[in-house]
PDB file with one MODEL, atoms N, CA, C and O in Angstrom:
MODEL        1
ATOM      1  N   UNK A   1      46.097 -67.786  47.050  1.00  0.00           N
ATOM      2  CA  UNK A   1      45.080 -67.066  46.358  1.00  0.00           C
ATOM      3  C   UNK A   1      45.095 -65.586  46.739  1.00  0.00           C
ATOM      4  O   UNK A   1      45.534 -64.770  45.928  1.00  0.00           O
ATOM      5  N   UNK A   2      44.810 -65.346  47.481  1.00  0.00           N
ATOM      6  CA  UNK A   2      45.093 -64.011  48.359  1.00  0.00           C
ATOM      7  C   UNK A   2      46.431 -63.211  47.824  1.00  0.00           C
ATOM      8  O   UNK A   2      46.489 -62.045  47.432  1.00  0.00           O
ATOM      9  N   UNK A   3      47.565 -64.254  47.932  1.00  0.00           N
ATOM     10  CA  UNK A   3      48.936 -63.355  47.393  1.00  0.00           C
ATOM     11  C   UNK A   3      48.440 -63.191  45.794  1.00  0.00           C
ATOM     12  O   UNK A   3      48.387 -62.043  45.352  1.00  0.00           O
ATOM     13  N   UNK A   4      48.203 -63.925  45.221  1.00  0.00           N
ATOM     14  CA  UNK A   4      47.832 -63.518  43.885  1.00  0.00           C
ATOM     15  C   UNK A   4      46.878 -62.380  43.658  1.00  0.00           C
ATOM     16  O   UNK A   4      47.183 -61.676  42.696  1.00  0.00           O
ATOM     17  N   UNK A   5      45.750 -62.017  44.342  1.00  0.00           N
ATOM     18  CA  UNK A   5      45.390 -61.182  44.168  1.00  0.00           C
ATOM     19  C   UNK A   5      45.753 -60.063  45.152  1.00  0.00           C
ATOM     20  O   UNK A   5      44.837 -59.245  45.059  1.00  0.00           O
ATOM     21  N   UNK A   6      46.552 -59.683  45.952  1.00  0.00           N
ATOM     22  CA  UNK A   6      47.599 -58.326  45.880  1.00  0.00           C
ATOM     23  C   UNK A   6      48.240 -58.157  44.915  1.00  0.00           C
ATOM     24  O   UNK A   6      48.378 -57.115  44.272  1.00  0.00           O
ATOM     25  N   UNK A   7      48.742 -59.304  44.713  1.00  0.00           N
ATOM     26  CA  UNK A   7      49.971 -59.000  43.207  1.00  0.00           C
ATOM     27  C   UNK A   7      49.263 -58.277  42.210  1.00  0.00           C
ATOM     28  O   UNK A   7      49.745 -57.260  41.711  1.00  0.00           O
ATOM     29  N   UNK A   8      47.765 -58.887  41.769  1.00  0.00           N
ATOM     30  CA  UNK A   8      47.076 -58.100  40.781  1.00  0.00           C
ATOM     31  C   UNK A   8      46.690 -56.781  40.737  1.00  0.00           C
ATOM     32  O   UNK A   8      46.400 -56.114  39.744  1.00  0.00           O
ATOM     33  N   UNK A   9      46.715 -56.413  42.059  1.00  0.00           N
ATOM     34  CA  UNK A   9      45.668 -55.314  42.435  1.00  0.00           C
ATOM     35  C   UNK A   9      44.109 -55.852  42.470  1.00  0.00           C
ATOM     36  O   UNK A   9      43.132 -55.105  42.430  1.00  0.00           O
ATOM     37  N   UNK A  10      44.080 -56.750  42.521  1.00  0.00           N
ATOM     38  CA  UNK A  10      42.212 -57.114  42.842  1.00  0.00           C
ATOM     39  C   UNK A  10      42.090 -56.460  44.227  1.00  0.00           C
ATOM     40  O   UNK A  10      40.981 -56.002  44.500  1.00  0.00           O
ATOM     41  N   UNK A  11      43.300 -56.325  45.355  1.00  0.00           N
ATOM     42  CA  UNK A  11      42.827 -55.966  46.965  1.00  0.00           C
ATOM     43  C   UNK A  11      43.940 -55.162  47.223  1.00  0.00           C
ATOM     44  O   UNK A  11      44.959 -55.106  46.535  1.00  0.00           O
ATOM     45  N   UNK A  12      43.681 -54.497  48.321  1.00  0.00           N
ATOM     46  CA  UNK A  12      44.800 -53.942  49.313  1.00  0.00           C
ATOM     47  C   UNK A  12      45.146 -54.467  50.258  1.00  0.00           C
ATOM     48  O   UNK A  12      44.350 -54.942  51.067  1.00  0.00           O
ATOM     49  N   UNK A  13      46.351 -54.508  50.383  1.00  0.00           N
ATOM     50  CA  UNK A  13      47.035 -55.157  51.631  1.00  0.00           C
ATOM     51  C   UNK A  13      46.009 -54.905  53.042  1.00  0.00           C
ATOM     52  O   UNK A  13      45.415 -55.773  53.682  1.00  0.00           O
ATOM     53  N   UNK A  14      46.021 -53.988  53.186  1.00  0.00           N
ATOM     54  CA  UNK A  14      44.896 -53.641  54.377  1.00  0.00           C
ATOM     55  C   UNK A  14      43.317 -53.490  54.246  1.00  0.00           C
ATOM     56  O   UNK A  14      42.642 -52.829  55.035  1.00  0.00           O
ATOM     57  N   UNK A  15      42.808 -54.188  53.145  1.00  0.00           N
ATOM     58  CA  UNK A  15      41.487 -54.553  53.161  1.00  0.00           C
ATOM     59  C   UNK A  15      40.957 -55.986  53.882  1.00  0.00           C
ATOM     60  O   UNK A  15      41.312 -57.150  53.696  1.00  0.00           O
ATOM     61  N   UNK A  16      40.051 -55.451  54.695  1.00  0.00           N
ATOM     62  CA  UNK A  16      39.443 -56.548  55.655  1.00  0.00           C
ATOM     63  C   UNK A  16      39.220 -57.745  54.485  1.00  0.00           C
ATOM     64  O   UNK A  16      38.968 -57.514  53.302  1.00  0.00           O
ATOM     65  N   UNK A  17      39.352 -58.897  55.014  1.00  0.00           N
ATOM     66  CA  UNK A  17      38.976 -60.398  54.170  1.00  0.00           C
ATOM     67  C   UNK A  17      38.361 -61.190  55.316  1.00  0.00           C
ATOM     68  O   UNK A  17      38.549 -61.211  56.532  1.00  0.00           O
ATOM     69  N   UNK A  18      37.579 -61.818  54.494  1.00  0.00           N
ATOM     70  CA  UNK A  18      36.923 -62.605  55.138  1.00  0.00           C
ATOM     71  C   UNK A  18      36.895 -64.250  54.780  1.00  0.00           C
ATOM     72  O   UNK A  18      36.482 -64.701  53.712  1.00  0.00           O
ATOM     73  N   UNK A  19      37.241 -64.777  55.514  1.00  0.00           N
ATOM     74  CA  UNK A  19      37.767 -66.445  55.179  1.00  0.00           C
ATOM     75  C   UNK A  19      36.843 -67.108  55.853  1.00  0.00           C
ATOM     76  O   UNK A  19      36.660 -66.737  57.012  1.00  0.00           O
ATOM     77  N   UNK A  20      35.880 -68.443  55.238  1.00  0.00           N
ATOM     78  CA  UNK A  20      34.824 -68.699  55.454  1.00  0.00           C
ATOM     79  C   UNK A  20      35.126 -70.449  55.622  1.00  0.00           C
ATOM     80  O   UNK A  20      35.557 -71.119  54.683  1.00  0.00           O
ATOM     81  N   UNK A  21      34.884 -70.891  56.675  1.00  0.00           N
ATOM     82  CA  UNK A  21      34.497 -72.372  56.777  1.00  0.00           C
ATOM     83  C   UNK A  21      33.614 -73.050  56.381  1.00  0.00           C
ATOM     84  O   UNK A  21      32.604 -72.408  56.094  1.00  0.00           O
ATOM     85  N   UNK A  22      33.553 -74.223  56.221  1.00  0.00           N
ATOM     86  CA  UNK A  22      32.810 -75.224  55.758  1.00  0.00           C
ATOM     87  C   UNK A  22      32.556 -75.823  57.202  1.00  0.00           C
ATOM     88  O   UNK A  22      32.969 -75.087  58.098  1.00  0.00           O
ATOM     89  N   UNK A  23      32.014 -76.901  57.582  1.00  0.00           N
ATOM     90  CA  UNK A  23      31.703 -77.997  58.335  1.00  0.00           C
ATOM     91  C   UNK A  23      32.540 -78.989  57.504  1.00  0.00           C
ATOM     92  O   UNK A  23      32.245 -79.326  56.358  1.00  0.00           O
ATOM     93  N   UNK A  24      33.705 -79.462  58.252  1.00  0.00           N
ATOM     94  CA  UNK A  24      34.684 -81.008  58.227  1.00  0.00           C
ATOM     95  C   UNK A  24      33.573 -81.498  57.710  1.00  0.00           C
ATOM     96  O   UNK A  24      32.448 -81.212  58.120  1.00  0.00           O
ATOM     97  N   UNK A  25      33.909 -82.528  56.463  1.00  0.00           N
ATOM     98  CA  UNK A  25      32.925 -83.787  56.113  1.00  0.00           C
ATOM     99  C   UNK A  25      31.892 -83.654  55.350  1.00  0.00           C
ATOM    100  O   UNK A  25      31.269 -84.630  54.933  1.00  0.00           O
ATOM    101  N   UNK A  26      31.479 -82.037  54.982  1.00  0.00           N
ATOM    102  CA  UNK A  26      30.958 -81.963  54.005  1.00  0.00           C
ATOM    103  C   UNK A  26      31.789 -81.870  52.790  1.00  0.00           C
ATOM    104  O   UNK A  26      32.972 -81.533  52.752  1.00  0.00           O
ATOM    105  N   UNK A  27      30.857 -82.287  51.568  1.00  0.00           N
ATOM    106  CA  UNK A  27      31.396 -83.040  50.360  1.00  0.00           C
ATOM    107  C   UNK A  27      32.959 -81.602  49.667  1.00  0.00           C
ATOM    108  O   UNK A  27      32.676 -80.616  48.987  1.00  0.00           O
ATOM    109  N   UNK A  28      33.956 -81.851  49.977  1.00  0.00           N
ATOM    110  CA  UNK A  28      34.941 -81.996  48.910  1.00  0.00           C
ATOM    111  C   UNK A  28      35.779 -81.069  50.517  1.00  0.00           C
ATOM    112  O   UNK A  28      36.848 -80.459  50.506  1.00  0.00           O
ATOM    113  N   UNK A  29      35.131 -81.212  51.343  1.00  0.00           N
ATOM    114  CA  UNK A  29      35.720 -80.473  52.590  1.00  0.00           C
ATOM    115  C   UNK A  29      36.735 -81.100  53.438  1.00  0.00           C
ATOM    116  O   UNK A  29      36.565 -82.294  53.687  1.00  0.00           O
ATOM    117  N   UNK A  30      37.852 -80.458  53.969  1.00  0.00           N
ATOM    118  CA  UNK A  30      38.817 -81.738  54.624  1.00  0.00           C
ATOM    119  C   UNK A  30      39.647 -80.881  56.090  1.00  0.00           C
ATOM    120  O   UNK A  30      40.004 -79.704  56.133  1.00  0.00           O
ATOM    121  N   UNK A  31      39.718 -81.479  56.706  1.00  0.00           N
ATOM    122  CA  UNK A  31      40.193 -80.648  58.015  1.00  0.00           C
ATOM    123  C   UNK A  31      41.530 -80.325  57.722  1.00  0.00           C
ATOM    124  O   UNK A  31      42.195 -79.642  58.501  1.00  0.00           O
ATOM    125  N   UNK A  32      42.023 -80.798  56.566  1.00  0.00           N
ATOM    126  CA  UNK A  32      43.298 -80.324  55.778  1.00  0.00           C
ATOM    127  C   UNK A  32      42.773 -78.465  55.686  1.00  0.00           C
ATOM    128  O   UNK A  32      43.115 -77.489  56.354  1.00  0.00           O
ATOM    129  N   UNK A  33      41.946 -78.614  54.688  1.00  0.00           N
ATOM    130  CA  UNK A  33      41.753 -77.407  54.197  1.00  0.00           C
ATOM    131  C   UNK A  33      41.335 -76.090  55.707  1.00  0.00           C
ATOM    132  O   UNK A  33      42.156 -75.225  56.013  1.00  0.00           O
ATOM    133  N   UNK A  34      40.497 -76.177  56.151  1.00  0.00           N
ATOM    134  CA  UNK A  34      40.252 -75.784  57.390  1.00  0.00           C
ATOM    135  C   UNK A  34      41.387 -75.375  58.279  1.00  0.00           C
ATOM    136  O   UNK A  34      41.484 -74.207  58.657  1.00  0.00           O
ATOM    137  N   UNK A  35      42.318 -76.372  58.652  1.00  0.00           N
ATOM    138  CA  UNK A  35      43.514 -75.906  59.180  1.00  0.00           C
ATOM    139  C   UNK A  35      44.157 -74.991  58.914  1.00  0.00           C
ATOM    140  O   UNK A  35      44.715 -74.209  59.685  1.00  0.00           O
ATOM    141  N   UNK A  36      44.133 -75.005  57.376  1.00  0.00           N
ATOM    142  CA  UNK A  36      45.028 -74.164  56.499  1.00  0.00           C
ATOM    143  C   UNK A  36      43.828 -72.707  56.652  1.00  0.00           C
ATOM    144  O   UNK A  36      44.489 -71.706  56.928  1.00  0.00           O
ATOM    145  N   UNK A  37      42.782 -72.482  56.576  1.00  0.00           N
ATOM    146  CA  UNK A  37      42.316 -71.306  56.990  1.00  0.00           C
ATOM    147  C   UNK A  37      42.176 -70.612  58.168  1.00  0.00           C
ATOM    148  O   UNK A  37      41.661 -69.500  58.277  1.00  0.00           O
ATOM    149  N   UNK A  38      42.653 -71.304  59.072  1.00  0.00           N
ATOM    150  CA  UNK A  38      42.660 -71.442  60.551  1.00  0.00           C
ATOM    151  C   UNK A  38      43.954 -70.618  60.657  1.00  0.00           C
ATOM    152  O   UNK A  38      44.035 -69.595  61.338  1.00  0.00           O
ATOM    153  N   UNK A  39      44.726 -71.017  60.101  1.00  0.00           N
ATOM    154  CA  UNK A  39      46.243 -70.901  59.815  1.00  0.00           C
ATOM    155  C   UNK A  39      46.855 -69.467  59.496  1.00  0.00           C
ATOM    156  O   UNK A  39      47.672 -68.735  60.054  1.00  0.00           O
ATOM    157  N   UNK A  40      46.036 -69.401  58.272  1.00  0.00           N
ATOM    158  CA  UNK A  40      46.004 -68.085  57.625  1.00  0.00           C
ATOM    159  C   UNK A  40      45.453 -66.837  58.491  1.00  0.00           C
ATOM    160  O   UNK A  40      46.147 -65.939  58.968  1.00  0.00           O
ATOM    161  N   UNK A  41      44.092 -66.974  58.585  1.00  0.00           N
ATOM    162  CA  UNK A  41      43.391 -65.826  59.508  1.00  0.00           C
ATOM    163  C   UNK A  41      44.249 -65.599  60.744  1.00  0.00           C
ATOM    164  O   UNK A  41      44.464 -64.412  60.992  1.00  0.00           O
ATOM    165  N   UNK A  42      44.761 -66.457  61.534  1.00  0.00           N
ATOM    166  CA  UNK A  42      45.458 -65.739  62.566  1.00  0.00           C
ATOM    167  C   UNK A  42      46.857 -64.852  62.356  1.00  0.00           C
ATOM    168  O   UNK A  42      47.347 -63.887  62.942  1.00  0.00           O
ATOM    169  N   UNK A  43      47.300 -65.793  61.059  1.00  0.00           N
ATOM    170  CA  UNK A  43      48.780 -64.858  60.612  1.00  0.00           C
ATOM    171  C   UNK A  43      48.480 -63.732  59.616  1.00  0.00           C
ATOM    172  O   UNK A  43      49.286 -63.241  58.826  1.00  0.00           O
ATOM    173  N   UNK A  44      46.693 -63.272  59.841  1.00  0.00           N
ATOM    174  CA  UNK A  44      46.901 -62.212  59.116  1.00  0.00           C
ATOM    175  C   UNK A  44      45.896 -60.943  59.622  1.00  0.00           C
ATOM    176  O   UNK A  44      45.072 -60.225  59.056  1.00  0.00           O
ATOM    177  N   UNK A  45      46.378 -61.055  60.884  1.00  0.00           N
ATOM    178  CA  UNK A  45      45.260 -60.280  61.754  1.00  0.00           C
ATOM    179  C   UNK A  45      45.594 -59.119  61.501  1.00  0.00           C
ATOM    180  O   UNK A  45      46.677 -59.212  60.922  1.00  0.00           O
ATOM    181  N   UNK A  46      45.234 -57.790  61.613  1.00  0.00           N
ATOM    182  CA  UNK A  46      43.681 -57.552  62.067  1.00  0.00           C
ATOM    183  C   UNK A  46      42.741 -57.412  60.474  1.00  0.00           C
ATOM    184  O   UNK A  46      41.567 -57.047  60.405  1.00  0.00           O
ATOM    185  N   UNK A  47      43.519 -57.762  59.433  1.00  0.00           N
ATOM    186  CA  UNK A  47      42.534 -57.784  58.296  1.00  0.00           C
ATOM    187  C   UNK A  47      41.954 -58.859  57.537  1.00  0.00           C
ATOM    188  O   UNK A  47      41.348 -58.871  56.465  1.00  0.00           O
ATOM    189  N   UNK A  48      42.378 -60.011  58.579  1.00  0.00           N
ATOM    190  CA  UNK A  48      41.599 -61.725  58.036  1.00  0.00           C
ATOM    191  C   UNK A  48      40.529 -61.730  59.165  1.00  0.00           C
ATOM    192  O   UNK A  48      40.937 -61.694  60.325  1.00  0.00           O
ATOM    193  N   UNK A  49      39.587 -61.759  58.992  1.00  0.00           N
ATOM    194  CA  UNK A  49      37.805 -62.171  59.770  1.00  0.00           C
ATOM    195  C   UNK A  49      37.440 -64.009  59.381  1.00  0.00           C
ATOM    196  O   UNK A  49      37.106 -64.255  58.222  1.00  0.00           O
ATOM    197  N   UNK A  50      37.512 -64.937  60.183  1.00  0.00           N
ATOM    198  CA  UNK A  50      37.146 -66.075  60.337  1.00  0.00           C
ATOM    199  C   UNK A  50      35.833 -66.312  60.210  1.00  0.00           C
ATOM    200  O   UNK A  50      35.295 -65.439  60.891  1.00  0.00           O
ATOM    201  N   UNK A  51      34.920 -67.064  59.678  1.00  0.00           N
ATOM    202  CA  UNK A  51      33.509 -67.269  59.953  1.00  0.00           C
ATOM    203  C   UNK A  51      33.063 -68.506  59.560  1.00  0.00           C
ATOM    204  O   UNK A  51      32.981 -68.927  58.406  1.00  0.00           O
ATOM    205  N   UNK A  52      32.752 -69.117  60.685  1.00  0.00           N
ATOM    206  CA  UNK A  52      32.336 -71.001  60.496  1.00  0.00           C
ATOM    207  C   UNK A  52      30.933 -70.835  59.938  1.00  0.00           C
ATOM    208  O   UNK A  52      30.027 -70.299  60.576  1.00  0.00           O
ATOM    209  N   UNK A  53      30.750 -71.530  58.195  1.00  0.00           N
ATOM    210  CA  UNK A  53      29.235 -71.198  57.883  1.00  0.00           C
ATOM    211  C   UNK A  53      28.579 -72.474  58.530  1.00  0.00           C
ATOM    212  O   UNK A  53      29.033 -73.614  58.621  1.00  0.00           O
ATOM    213  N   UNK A  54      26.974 -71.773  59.093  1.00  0.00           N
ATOM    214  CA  UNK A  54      25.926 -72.683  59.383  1.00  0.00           C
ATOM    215  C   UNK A  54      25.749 -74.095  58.939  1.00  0.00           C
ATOM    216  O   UNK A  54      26.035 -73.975  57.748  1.00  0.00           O
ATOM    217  N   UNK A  55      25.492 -75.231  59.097  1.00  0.00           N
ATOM    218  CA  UNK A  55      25.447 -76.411  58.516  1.00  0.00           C
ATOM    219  C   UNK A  55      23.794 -76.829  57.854  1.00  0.00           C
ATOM    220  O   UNK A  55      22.955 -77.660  58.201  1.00  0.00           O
ATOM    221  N   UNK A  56      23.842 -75.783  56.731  1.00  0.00           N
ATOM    222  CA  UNK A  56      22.512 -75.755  56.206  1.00  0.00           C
ATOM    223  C   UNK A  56      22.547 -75.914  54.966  1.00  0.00           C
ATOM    224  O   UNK A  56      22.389 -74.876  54.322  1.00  0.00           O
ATOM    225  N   UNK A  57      22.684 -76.760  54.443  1.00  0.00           N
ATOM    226  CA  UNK A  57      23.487 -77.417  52.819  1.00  0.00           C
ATOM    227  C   UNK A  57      21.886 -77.959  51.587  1.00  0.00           C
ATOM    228  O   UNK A  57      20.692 -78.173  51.798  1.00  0.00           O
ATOM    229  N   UNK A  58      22.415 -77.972  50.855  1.00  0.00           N
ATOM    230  CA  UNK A  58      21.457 -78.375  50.003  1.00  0.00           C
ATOM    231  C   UNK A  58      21.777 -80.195  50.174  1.00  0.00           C
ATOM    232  O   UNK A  58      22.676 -80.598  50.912  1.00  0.00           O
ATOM    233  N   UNK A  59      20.724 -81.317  49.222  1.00  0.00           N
ATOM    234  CA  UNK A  59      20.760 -82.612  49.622  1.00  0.00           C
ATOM    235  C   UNK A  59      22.509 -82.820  48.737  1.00  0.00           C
ATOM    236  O   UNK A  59      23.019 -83.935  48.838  1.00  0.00           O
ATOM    237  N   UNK A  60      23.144 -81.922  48.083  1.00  0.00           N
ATOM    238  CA  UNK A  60      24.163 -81.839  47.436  1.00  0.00           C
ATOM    239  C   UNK A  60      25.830 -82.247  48.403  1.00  0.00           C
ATOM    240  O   UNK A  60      26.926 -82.689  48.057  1.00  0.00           O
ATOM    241  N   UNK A  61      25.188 -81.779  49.788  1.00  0.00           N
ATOM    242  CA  UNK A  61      26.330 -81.452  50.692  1.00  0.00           C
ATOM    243  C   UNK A  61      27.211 -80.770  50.720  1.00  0.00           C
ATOM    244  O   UNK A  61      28.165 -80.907  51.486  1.00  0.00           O
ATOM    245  N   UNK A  62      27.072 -79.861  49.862  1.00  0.00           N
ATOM    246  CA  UNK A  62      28.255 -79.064  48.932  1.00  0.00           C
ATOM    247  C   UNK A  62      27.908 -77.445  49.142  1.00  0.00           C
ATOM    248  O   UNK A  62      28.569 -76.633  49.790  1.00  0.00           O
ATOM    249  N   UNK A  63      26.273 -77.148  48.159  1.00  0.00           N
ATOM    250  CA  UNK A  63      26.211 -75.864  48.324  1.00  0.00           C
ATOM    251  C   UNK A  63      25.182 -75.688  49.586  1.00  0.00           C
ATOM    252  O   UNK A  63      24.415 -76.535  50.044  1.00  0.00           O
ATOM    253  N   UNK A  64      25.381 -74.412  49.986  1.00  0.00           N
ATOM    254  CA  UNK A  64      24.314 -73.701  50.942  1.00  0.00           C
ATOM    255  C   UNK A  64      22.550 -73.920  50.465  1.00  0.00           C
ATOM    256  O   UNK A  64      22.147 -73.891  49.302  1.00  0.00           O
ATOM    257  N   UNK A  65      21.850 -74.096  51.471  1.00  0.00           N
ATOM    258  CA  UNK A  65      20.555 -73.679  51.076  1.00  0.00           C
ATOM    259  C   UNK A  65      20.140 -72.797  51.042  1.00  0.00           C
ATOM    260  O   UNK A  65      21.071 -72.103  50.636  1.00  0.00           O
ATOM    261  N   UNK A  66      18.884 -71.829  51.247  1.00  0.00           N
ATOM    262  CA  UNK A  66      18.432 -70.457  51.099  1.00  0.00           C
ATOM    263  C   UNK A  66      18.581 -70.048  52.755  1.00  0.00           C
ATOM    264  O   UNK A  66      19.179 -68.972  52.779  1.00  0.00           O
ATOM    265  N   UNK A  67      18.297 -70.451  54.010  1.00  0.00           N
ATOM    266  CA  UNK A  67      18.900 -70.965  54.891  1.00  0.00           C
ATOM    267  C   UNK A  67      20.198 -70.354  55.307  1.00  0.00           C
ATOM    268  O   UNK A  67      20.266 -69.178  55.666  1.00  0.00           O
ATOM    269  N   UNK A  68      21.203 -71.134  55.258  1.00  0.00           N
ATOM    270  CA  UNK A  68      22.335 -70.914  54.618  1.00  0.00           C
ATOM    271  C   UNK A  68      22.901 -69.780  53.872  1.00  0.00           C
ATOM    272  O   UNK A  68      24.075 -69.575  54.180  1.00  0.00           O
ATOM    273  N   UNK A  69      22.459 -69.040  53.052  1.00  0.00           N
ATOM    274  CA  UNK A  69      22.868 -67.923  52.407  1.00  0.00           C
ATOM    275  C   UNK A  69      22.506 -67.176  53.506  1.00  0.00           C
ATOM    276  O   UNK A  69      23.480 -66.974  54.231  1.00  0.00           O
ATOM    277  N   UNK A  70      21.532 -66.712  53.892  1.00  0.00           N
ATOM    278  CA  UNK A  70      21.065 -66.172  54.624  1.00  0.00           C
ATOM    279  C   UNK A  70      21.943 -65.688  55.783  1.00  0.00           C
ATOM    280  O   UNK A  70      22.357 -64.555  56.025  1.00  0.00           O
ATOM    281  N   UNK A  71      22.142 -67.012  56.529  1.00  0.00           N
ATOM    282  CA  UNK A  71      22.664 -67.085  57.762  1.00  0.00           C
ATOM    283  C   UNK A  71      24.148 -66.458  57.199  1.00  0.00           C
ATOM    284  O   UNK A  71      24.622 -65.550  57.882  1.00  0.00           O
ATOM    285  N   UNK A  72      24.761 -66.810  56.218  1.00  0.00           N
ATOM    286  CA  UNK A  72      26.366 -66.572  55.940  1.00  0.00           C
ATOM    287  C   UNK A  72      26.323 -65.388  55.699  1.00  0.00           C
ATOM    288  O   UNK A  72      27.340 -64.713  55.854  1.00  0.00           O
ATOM    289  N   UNK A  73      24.949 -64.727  55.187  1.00  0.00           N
ATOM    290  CA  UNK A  73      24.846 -63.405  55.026  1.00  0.00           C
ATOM    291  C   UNK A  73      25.125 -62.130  56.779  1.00  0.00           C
ATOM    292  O   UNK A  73      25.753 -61.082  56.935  1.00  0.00           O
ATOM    293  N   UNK A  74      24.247 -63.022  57.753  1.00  0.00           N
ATOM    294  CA  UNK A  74      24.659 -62.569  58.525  1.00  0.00           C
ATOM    295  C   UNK A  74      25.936 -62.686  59.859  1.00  0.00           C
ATOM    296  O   UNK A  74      26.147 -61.852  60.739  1.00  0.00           O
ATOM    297  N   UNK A  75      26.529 -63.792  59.667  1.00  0.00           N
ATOM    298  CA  UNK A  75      27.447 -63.970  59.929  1.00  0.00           C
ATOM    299  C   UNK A  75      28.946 -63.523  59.179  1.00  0.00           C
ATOM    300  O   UNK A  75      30.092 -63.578  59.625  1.00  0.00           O
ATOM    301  N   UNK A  76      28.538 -63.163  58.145  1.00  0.00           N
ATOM    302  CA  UNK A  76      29.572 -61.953  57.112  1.00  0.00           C
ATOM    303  C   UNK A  76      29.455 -60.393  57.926  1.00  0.00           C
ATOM    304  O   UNK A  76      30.456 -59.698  58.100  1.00  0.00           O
ATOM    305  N   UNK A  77      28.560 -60.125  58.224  1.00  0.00           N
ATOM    306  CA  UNK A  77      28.263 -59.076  58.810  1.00  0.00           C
ATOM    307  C   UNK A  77      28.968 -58.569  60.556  1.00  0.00           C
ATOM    308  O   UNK A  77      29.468 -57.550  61.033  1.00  0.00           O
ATOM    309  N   UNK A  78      28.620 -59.997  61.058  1.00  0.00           N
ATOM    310  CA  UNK A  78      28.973 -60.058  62.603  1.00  0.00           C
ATOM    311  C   UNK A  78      30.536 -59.948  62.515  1.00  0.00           C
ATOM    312  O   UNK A  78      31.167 -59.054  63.078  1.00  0.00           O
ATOM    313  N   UNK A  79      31.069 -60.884  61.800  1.00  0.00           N
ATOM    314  CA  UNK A  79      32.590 -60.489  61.555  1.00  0.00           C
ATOM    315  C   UNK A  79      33.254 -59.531  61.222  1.00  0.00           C
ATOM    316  O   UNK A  79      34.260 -59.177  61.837  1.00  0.00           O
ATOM    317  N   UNK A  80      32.705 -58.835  59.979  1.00  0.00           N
ATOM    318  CA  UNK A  80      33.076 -57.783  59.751  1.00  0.00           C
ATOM    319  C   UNK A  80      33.002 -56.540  60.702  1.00  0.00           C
ATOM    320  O   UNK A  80      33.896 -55.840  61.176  1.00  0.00           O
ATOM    321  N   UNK A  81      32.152 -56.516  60.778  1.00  0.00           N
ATOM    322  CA  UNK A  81      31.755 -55.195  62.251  1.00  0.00           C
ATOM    323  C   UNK A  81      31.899 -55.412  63.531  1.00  0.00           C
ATOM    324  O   UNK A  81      31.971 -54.369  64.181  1.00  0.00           O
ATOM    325  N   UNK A  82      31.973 -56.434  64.171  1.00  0.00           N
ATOM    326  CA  UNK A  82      32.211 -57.547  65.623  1.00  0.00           C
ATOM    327  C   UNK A  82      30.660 -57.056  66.394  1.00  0.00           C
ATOM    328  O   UNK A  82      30.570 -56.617  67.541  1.00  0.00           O
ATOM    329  N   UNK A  83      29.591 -57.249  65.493  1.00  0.00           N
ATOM    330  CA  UNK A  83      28.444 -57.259  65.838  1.00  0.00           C
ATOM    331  C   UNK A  83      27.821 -58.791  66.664  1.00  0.00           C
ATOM    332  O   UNK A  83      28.158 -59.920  66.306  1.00  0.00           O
ATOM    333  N   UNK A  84      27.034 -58.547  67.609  1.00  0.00           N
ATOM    334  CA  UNK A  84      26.212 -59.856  68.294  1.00  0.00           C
ATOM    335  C   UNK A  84      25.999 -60.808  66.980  1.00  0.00           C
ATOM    336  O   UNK A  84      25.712 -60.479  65.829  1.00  0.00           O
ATOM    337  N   UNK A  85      26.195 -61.867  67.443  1.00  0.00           N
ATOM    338  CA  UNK A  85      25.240 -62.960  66.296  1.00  0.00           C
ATOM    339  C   UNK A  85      24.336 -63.117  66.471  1.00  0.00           C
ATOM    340  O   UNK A  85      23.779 -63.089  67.568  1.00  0.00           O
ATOM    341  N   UNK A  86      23.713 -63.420  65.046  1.00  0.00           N
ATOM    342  CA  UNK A  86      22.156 -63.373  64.646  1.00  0.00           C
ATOM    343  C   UNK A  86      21.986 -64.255  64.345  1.00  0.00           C
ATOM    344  O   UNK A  86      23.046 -64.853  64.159  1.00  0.00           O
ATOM    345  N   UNK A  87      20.615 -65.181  64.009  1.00  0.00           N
ATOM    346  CA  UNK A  87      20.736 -66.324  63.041  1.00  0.00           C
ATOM    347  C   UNK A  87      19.513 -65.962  62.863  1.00  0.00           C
ATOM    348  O   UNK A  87      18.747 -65.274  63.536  1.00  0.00           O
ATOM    349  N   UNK A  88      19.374 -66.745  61.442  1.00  0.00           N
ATOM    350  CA  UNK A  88      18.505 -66.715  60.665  1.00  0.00           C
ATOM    351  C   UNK A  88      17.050 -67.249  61.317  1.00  0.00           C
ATOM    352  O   UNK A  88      17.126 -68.045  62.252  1.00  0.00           O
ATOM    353  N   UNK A  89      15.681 -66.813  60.824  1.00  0.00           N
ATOM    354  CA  UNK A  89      14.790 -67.360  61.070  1.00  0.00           C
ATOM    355  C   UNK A  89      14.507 -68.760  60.312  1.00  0.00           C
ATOM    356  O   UNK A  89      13.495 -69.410  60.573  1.00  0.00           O
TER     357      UNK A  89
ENDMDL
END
């Protein structure tokens, strides 16, 4: 996905990215996939940022709750800048 969008010009090679986890076992999630982001972010340092989201899901298991946005909101942040973590109230 990523190579496709250099190819397009959607990004620059040296624009920070940010690659976002799930929690293993939530619905359509697989430690397949995870690995493979695990994988990626380290072979693409210093402009891949890792960030495991909160386990705050709707009864869906799938999407985030308000919660959840929140928290990914600030954990988007901590990565990007290598700021303290915060969590949500």
């Amino acid at each position: 996905m990523v190579a496709d969008r250099l190819a397009n010009g959607m990004q620059a090679p040296n624009e920070i990215r940010l690659v976002v986890q799930m929690a293993v076992g939530t619905n359509l999630y697989s430690a397949t996939i995870a690995a493979a982001k695990t994988a990626y972010a380290a072979a693409n340092q210093p402009q891949t940022k890792l960030a495991t989201m909160a386990p705050y899901f709707n009864s869906d298991n799938l999407h985030s709750n308000a919660r959840g946005q929140v928290q990914l909101g600030y954990d988007t942040f901590e990565a990007f800048f290598g700021k303290p973590h915060a969590t949500a109230p």
